[in-house]
VMD Tcl script that draws the C-alpha trace (Angstrom):
set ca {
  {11.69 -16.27 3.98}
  {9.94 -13.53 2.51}
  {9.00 -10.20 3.84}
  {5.38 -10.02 5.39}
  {3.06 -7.62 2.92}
  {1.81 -4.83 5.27}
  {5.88 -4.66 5.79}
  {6.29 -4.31 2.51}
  {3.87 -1.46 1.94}
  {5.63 -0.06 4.70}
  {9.15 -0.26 2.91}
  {7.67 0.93 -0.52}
  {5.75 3.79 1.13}
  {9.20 4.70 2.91}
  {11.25 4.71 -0.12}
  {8.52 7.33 -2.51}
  {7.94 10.12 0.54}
  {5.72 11.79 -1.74}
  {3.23 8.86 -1.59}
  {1.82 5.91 -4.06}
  {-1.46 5.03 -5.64}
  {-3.29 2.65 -4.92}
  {-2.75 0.92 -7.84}
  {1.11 1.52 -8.12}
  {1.32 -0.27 -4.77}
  {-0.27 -3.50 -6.17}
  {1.73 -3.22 -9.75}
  {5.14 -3.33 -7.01}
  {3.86 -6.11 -4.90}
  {2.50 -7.92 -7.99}
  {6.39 -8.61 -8.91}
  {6.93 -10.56 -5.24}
  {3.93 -11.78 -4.20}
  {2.16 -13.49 -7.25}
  {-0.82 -14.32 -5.17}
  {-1.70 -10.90 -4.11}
  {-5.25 -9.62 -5.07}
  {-6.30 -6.14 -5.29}
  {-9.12 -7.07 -2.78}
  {-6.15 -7.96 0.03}
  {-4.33 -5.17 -0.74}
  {-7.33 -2.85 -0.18}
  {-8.09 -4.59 3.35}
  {-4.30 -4.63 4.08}
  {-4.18 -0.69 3.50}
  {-7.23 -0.29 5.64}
  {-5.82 -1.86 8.58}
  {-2.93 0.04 8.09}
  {-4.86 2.55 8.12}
  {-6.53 2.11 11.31}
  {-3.27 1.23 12.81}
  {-2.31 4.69 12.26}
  {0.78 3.62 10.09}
  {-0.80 4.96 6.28}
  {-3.41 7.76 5.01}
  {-5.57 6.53 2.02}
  {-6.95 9.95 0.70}
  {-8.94 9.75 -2.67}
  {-6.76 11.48 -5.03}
  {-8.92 10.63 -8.48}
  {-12.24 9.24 -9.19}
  {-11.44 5.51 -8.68}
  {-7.53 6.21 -7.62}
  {-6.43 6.41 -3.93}
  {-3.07 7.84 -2.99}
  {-0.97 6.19 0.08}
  {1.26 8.30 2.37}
  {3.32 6.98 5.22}
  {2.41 8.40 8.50}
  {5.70 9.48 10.79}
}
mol new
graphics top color blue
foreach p $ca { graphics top sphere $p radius 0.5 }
foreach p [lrange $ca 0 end-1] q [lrange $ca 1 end] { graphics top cylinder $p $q radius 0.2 }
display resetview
């Protein structure tokens, strides 16, 4: 059985302290889950987000960087 996503994030985010973009989140995830669109990714960071768990900051013009909150 494979790992839920928004665990996933979780586990990447863990493992790079110093943060991920946006788009080196979805280049990771792309590898185990095929089916993964950069539209679900987006919403899945947002709930995150909300949750408390992630900050999305805008770190370039179309780039967001993703930092595990503990």
């Amino acid at each position: 059985m494979r790992t839920p996503i928004h665990t996933a994030i979780v586990e990447l985010l863990a493992k790079n302290p110093s943060g991920l973009t946006d788009k080196e989140i979805y280049v990771k995830l792309r590898e185990q889950y095929e089916e993964l669109s950069f539209n679900q990714l987006m919403r899945i960071l947002l709930k995150l987000e909300i949750n408390g768990i992630v900050r999305v900051t805008r770190y370039q013009k179309e780039t967001m960087k993703v930092e595990l909150l503990t």
